[in-house]
Residue frames as a rotation matrix with the C-alpha (Angstrom) as fourth column:
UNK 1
0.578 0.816 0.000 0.00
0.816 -0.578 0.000 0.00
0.000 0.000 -1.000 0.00
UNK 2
-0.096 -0.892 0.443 1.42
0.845 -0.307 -0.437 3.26
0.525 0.332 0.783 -0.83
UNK 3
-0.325 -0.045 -0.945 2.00
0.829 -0.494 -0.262 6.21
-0.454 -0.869 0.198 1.49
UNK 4
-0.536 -0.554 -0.637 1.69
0.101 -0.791 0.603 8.61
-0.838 0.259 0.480 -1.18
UNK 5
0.600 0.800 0.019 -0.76
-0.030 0.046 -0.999 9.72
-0.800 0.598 0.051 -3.76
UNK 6
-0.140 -0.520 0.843 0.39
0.990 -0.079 0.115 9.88
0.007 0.851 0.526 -7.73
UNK 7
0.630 0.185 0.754 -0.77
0.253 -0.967 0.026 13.79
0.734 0.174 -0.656 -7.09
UNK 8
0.738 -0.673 -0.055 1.28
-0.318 -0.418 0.851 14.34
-0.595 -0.610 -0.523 -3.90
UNK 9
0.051 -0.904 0.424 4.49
0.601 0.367 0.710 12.44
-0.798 0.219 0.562 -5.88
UNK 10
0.013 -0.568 0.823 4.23
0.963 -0.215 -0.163 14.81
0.269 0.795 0.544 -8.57
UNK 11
0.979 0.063 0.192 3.64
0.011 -0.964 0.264 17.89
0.201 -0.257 -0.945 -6.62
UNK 12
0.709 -0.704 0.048 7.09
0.116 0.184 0.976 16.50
-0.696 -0.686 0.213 -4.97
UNK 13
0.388 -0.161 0.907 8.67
0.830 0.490 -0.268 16.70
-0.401 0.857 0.324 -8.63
UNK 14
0.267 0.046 0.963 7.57
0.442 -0.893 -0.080 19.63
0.856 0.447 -0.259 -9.65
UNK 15
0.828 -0.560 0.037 9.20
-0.422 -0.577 0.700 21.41
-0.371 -0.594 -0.714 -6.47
UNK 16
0.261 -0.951 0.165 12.27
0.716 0.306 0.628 19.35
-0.648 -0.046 0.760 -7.10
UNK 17
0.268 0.120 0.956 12.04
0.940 -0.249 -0.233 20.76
0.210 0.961 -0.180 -10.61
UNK 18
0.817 0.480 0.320 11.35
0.395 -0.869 0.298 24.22
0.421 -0.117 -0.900 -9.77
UNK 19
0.800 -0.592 -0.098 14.20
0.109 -0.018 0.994 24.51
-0.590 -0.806 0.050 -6.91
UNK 20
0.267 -0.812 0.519 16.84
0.706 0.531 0.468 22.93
-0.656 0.241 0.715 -8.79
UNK 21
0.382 0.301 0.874 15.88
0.835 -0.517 -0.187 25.56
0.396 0.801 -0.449 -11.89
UNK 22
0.889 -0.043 0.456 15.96
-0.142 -0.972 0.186 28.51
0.435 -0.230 -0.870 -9.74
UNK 23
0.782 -0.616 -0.100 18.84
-0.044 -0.214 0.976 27.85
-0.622 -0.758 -0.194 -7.86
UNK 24
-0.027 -0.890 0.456 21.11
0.807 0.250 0.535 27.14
-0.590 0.383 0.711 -11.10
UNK 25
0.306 0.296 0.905 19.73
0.816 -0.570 -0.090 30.40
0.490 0.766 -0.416 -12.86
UNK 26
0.436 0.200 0.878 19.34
-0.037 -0.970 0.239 32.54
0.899 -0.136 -0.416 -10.06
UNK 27
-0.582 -0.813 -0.001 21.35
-0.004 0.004 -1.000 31.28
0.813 -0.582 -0.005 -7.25
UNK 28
-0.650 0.368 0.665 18.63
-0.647 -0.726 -0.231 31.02
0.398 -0.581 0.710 -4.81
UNK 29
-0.873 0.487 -0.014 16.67
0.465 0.826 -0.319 28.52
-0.143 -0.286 -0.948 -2.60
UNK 30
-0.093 0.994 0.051 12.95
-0.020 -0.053 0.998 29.01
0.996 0.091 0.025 -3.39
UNK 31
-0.252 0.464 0.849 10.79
-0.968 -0.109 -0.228 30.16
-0.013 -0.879 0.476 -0.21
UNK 32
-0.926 0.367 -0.094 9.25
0.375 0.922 -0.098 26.43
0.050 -0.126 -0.991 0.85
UNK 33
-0.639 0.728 0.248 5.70
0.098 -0.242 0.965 26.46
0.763 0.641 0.084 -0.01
UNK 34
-0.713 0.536 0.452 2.83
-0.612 -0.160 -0.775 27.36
-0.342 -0.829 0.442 2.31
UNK 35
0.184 0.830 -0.527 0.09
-0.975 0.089 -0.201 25.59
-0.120 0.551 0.826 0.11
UNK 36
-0.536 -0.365 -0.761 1.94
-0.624 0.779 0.065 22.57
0.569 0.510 -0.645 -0.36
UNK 37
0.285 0.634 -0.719 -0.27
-0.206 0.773 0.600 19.34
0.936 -0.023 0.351 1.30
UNK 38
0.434 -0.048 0.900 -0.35
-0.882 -0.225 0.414 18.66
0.183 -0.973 -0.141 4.58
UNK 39
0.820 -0.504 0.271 1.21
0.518 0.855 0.026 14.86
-0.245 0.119 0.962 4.70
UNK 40
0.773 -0.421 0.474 4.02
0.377 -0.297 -0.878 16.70
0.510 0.857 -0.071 3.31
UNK 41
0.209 -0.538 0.816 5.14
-0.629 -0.714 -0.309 18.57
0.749 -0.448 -0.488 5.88
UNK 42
0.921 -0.091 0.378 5.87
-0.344 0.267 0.900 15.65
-0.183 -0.959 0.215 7.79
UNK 43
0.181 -0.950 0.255 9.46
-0.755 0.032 0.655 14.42
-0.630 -0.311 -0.711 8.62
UNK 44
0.831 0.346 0.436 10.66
-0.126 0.880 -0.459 12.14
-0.543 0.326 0.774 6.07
UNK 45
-0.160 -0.915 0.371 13.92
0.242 0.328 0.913 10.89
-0.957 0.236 0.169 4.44
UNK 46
0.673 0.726 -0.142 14.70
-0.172 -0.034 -0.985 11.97
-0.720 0.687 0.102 0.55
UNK 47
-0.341 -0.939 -0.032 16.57
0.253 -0.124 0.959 11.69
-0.905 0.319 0.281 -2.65
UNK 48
0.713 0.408 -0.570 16.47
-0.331 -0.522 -0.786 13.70
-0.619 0.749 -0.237 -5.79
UNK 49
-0.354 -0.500 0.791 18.35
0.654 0.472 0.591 11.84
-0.669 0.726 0.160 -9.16
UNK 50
0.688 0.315 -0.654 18.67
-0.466 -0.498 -0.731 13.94
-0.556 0.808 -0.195 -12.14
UNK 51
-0.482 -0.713 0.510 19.77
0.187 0.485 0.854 12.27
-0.856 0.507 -0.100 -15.12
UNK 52
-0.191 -0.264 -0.945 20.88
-0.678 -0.661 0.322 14.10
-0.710 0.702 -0.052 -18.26
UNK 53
0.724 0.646 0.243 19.48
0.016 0.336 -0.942 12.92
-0.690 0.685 0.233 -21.92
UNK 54
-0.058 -0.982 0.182 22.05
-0.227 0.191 0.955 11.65
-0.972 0.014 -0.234 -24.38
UNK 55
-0.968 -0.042 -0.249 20.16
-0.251 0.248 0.936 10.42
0.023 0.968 -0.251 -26.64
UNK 56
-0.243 0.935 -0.259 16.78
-0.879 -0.325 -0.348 10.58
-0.409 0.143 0.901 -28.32
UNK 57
0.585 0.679 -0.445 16.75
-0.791 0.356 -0.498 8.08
-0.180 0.643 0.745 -30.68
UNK 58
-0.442 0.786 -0.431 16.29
0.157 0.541 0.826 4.80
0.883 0.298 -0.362 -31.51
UNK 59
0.463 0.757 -0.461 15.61
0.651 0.063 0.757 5.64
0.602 -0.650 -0.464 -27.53
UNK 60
0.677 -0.358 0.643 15.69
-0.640 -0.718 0.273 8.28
0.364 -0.596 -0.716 -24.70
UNK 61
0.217 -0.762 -0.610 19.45
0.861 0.444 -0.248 6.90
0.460 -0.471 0.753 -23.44
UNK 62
0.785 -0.106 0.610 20.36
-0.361 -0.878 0.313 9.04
0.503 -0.466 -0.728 -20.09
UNK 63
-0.202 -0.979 -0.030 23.25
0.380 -0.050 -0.924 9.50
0.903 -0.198 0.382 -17.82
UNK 64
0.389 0.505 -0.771 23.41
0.896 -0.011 0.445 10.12
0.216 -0.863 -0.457 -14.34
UNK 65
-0.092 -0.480 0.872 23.97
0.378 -0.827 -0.416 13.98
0.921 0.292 0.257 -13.60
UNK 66
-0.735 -0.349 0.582 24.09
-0.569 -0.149 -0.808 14.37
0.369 -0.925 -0.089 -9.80
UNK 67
0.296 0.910 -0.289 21.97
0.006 0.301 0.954 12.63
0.955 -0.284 0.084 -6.99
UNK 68
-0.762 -0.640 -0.098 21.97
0.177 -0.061 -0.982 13.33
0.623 -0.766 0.160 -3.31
UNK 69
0.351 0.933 -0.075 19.51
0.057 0.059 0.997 13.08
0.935 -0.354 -0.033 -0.35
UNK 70
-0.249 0.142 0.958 18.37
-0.888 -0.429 -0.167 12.70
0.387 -0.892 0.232 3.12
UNK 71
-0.647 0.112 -0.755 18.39
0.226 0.973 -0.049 9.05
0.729 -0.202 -0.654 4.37
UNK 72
-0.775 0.329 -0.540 17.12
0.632 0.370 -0.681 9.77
-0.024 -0.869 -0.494 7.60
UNK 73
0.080 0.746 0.661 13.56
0.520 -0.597 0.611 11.88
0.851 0.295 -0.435 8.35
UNK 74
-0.219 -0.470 -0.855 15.03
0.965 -0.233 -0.119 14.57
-0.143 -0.851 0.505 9.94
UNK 75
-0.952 0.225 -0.209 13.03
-0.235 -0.972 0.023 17.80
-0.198 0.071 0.978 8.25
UNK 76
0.195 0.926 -0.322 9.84
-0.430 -0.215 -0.877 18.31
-0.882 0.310 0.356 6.56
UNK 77
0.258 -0.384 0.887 9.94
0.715 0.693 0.092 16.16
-0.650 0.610 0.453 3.45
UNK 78
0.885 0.223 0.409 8.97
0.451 -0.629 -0.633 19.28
0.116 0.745 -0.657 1.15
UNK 79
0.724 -0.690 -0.006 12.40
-0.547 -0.579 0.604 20.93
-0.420 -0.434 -0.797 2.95
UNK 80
0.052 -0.691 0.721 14.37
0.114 0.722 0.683 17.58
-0.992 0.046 0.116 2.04
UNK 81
0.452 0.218 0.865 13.36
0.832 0.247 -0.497 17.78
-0.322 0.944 -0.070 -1.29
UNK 82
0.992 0.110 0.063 14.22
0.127 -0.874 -0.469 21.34
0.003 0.473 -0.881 -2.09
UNK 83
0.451 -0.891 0.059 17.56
-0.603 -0.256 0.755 20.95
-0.658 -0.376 -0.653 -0.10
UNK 84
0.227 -0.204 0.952 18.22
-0.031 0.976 0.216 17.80
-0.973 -0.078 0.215 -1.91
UNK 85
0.836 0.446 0.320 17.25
0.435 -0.181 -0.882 19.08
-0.336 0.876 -0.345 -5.69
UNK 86
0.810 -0.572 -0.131 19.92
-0.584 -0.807 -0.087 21.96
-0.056 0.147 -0.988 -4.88
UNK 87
0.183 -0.737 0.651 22.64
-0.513 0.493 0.703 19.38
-0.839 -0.462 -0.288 -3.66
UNK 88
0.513 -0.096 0.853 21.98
0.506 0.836 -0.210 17.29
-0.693 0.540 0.478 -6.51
UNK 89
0.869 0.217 0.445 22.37
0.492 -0.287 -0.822 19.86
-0.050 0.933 -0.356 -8.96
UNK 90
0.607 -0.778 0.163 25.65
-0.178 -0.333 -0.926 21.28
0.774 0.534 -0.340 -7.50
UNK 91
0.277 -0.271 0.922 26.70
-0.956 0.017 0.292 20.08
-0.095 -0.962 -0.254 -4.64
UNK 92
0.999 0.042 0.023 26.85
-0.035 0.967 -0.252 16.26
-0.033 0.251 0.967 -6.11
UNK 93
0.221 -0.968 0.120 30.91
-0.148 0.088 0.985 15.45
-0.964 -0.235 -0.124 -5.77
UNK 94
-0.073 -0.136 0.988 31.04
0.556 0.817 0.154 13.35
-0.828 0.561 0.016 -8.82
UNK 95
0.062 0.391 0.918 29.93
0.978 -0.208 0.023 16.00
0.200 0.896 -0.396 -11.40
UNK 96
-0.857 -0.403 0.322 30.68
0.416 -0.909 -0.030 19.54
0.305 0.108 0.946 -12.41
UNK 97
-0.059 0.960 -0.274 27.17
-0.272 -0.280 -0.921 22.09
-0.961 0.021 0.277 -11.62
UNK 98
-0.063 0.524 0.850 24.60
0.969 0.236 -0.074 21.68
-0.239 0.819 -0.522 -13.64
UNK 99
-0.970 -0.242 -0.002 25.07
0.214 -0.861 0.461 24.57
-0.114 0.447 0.887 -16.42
UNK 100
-0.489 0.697 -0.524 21.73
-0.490 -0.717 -0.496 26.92
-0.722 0.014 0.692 -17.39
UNK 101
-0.423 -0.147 -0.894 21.75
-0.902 -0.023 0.431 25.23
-0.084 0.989 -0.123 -20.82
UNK 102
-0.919 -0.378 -0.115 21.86
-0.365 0.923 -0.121 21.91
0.152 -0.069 -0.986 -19.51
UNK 103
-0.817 0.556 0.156 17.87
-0.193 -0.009 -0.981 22.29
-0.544 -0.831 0.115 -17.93
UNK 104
0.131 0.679 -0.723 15.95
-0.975 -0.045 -0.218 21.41
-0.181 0.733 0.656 -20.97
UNK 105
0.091 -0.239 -0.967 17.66
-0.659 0.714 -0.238 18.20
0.747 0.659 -0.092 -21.33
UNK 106
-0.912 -0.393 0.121 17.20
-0.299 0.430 -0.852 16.94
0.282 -0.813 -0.510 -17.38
UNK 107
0.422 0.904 0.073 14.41
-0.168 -0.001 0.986 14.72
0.891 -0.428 0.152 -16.13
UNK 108
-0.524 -0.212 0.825 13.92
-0.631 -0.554 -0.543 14.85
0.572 -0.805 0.156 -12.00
UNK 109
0.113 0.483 -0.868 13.04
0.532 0.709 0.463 11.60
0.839 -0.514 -0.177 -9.85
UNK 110
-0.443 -0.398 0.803 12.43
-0.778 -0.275 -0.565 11.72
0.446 -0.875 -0.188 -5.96
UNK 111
-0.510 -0.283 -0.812 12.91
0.084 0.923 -0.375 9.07
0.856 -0.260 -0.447 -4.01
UNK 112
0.208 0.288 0.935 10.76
-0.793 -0.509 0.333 9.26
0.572 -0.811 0.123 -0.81
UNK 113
-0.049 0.048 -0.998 11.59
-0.574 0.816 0.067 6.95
0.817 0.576 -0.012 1.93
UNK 114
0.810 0.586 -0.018 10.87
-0.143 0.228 0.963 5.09
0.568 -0.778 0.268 4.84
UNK 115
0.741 0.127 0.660 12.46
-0.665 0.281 0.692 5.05
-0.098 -0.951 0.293 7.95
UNK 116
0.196 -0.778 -0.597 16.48
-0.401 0.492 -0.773 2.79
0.895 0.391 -0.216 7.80
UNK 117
0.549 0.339 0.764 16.17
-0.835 0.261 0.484 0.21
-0.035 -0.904 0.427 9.52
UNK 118
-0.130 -0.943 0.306 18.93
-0.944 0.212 0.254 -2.37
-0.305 -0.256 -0.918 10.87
UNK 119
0.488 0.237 -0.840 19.34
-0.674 0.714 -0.191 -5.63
0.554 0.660 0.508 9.69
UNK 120
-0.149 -0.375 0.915 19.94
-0.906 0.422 0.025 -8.24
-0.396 -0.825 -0.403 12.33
UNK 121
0.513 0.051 -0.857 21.57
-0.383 0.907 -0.175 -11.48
0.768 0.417 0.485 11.19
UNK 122
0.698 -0.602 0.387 23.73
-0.054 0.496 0.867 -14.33
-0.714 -0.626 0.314 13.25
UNK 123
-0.126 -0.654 0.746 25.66
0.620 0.535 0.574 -14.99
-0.774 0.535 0.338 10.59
UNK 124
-0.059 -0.028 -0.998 26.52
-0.544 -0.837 0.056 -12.24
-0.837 0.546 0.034 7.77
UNK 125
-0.985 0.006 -0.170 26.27
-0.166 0.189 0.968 -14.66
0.038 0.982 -0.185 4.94
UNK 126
-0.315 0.930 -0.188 22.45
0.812 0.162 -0.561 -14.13
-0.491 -0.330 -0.806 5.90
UNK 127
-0.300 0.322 -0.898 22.09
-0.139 -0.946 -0.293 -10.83
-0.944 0.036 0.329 4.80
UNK 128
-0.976 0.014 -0.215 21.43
-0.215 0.003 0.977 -11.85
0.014 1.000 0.000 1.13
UNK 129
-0.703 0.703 -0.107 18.62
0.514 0.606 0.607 -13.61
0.492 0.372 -0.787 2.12
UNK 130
-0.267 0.475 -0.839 17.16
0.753 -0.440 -0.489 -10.67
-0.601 -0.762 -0.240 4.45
UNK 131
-0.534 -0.143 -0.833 17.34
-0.312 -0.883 0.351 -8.11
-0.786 0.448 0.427 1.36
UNK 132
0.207 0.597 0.775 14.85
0.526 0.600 -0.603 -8.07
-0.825 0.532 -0.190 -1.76
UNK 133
-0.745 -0.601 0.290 15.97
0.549 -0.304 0.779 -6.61
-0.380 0.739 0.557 -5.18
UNK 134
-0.650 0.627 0.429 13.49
0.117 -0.476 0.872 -3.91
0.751 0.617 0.237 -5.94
UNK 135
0.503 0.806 -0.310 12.27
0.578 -0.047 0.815 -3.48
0.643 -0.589 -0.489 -2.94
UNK 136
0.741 -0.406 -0.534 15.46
0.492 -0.213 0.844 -2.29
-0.456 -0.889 0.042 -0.72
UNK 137
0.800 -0.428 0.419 17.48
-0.299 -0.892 -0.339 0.12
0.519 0.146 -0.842 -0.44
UNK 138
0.402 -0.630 -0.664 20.81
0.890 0.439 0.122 -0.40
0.215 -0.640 0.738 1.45
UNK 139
0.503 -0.704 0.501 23.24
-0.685 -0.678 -0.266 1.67
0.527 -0.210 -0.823 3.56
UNK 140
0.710 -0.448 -0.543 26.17
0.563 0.825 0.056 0.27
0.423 -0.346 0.838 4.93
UNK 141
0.842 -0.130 0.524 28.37
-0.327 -0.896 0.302 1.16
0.430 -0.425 -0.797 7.67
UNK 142
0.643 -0.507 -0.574 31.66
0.622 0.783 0.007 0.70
0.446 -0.361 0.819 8.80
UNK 143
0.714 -0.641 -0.281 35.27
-0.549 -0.762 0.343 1.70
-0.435 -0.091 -0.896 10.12
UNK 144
0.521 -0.797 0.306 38.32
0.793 0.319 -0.519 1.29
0.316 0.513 0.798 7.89
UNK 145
-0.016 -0.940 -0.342 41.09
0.841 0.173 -0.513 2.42
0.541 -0.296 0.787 9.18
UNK 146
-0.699 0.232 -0.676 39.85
0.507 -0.506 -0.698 4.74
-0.504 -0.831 0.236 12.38
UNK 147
-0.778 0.580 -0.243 37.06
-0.567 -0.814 -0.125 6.41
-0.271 0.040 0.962 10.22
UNK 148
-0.297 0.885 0.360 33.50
0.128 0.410 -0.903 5.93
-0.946 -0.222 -0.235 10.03
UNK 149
-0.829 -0.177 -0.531 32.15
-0.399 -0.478 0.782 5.16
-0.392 0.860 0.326 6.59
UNK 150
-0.362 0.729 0.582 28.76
-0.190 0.553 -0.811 4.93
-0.913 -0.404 -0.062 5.05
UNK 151
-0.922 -0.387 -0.012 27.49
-0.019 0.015 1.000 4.08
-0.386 0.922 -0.021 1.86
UNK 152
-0.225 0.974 0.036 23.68
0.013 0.040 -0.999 4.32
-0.974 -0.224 -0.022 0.34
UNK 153
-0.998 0.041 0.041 22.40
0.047 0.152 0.987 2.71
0.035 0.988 -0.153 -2.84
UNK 154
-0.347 0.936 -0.065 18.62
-0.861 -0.345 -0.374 3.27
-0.372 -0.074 0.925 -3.71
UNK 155
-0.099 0.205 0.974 16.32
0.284 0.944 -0.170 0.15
-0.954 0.259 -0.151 -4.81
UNK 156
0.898 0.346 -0.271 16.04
-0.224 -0.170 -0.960 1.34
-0.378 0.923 -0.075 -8.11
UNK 157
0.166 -0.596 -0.786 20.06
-0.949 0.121 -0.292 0.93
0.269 0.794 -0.546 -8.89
UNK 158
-0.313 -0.377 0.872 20.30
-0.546 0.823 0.160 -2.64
-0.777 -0.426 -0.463 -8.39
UNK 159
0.115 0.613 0.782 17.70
0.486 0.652 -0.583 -3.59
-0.866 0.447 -0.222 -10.84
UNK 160
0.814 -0.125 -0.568 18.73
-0.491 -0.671 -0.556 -0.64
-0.311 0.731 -0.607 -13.17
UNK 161
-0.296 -0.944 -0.143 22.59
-0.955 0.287 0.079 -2.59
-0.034 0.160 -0.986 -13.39
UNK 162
0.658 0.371 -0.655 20.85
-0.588 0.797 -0.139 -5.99
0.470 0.476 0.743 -13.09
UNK 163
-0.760 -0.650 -0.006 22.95
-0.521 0.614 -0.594 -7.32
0.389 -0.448 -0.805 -9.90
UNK 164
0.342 0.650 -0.679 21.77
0.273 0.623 0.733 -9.88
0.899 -0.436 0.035 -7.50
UNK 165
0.942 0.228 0.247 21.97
-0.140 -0.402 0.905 -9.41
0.306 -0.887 -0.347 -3.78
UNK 166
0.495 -0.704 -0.509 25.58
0.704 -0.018 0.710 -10.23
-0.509 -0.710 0.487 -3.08
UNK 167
-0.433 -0.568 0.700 26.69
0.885 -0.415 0.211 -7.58
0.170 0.711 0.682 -5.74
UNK 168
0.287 0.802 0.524 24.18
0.505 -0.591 0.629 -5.17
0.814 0.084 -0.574 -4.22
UNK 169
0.956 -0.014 -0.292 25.69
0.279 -0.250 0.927 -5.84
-0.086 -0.968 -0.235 -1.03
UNK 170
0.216 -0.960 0.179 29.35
0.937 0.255 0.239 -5.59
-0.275 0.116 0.954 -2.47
UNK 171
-0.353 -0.255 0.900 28.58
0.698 -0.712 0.072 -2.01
0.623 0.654 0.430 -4.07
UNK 172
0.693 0.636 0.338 27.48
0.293 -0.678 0.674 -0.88
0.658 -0.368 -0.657 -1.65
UNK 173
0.739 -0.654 -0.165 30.25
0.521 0.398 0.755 -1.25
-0.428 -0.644 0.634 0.48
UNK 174
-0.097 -0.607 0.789 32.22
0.938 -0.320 -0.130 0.24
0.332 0.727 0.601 -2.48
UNK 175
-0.005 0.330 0.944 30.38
0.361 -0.880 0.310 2.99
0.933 0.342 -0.115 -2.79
UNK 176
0.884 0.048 -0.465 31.12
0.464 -0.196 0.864 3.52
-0.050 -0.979 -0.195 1.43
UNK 177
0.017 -0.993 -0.113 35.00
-0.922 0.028 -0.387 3.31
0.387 0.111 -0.915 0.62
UNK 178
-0.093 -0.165 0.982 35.13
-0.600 0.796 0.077 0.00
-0.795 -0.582 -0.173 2.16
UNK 179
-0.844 -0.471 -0.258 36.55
-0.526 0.629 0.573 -3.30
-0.107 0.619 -0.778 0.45
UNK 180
-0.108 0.912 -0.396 33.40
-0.871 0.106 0.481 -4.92
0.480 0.397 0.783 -1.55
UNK 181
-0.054 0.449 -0.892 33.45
0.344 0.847 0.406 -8.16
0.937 -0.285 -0.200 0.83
UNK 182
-0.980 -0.169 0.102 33.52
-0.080 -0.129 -0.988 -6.41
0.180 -0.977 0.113 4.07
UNK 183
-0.329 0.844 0.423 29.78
-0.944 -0.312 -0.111 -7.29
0.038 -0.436 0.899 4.48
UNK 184
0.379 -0.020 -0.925 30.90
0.077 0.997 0.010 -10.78
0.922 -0.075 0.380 5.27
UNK 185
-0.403 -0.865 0.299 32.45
0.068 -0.354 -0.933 -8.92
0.913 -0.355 0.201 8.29
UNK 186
0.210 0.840 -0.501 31.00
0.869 0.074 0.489 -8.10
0.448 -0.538 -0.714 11.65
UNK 187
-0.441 -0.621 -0.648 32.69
0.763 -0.639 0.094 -5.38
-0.473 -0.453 0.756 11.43
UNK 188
-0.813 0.576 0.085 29.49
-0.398 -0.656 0.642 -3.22
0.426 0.488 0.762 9.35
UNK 189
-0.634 0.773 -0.040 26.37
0.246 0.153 -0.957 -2.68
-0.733 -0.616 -0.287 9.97
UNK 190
-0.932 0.274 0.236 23.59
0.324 0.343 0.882 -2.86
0.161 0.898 -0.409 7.14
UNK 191
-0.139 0.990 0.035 20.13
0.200 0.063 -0.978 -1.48
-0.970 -0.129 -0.206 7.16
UNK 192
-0.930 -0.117 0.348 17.33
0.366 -0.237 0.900 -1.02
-0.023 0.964 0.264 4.60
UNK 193
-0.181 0.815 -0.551 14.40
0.058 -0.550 -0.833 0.73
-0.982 -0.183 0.052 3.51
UNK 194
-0.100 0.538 0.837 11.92
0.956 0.284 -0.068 1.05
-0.274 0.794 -0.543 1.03
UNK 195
-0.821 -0.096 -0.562 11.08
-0.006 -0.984 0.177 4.06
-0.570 0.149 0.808 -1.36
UNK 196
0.469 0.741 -0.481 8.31
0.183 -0.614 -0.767 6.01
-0.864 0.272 -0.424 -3.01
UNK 197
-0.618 -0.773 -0.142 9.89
0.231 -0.352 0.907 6.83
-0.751 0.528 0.396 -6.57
UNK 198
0.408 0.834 0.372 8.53
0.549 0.101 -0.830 9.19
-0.729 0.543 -0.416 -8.48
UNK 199
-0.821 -0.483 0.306 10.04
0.444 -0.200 0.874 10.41
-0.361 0.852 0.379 -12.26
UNK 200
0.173 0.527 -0.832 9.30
-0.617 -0.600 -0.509 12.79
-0.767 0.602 0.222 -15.10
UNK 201
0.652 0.159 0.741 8.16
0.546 0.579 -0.605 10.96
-0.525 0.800 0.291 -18.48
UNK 202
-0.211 -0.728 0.652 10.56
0.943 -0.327 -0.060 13.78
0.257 0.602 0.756 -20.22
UNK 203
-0.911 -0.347 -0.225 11.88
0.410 -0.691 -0.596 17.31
0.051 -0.635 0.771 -18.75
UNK 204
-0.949 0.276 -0.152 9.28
0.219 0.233 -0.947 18.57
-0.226 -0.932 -0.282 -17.28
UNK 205
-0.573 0.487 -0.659 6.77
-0.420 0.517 0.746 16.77
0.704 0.704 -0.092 -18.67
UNK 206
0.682 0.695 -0.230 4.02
-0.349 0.584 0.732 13.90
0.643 -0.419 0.641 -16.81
UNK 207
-0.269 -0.278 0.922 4.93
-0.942 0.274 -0.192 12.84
-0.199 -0.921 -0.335 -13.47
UNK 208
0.628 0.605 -0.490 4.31
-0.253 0.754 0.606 9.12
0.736 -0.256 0.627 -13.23
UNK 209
0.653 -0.069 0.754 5.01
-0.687 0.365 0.628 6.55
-0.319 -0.928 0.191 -10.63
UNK 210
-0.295 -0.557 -0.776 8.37
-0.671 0.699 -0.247 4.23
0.681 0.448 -0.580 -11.15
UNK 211
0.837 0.277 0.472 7.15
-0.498 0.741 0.450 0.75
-0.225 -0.612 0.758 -10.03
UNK 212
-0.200 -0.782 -0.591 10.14
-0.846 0.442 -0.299 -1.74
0.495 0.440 -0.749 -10.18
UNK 213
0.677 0.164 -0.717 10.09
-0.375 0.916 -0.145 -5.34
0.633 0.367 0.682 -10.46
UNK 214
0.347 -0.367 0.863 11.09
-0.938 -0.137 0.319 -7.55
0.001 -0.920 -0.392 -7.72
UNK 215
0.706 -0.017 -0.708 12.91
-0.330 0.876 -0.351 -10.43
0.626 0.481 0.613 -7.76
């Protein structure tokens, strides 16, 4: 059952949209709406993915161009989202800002999501079987050499790359800094959570709901 309407997930969009826009034109965070649904304005975890069009044809082929969020629900989602939109768009390590030019050719997902919650195994070669593909998210925590490090993949890139759960759990780990088997360790900790994911059919275009396929 979903928390979220297909109208509240695209109202969430269009702000992403909107934000991101103004702040790469005009350098500014948008006021946070007063009008905006009430369900909204509760605490919730987010991420905003924007990912740049390459190609039209024979199909839309895209590229990631920044993503960054709020694992934990620690504002107002509608806040997470706006903060998040900005972050993606220039704040994103991995990728130069996103240029003025560039805003015609970006579509805008947000990720809403629930609560990260620990995974409690005896035995770490359990965790595969505690995680579903298309359903979970992961973060993964550790220390490597005296620092704390964490890593967070969304359910959507697992099934986008076409891994199975011990490659889910291995990149993730990567993507901490930590060596891709250290979640054979008892030296990490592992939670997951589930997401809301909603996407623009083409720049800002129809809102729809991304459903992904579990397995």
């Amino acid at each position: 059952m979903f928390m979220y309407s297909d109208e509240e997930g695209a109202y969430l969009v269009k702000l992403a949209r909107r934000s991101m826009e103004t702040y790469v034109v005009e350098r500014r965070r948008i006021d946070t709406p007063k009008d905006a649904p009430e369900k909204l304005w509760k605490k919730a975890g987010a991420f905003v993915t924007l990912n740049k069009i390459v190609e039209q044809r024979p199909k839309i082929r895209t590229e990631l161009r920044g993503c960054i969020g709020r694992p934990y629900p620690l504002q107002p989602l509608i806040e997470a989202v706006i903060d998040s939109a900005i972050d993606s768009a220039v704040n994103d390590p991995r990728f130069p800002p996103v240029r003025p030019d560039e805003l015609d050719d970006i579509l805008v997902e947000v990720s809403v999501l629930t609560p990260p919650e620990l995974i409690k195994v005896s035995d770490p070669k359990e965790y595969p079987k505690k995680i579903k593909i298309g359903r979970d998210g992961l973060i993964v925590e550790g220390v490597y050499e005296g620092y704390v490090l964490r890593g967070l993949l969304l359910p959507q890139v697992p099934v986008e790359w076409n891994w199975d759960e011990e490659t889910f759990l291995s990149e993730c780990c990567l993507k901490a800094g930590l060596p891709p088997d250290s979640w054979l360790t008892r030296n990490v900790k592992i939670y997951k959570f589930q997401a809301e994911i909603f996407e623009e059919e083409e720049p800002r275009g129809k809102v729809i709901r991304k459903i992904l396929e579990e397995h």
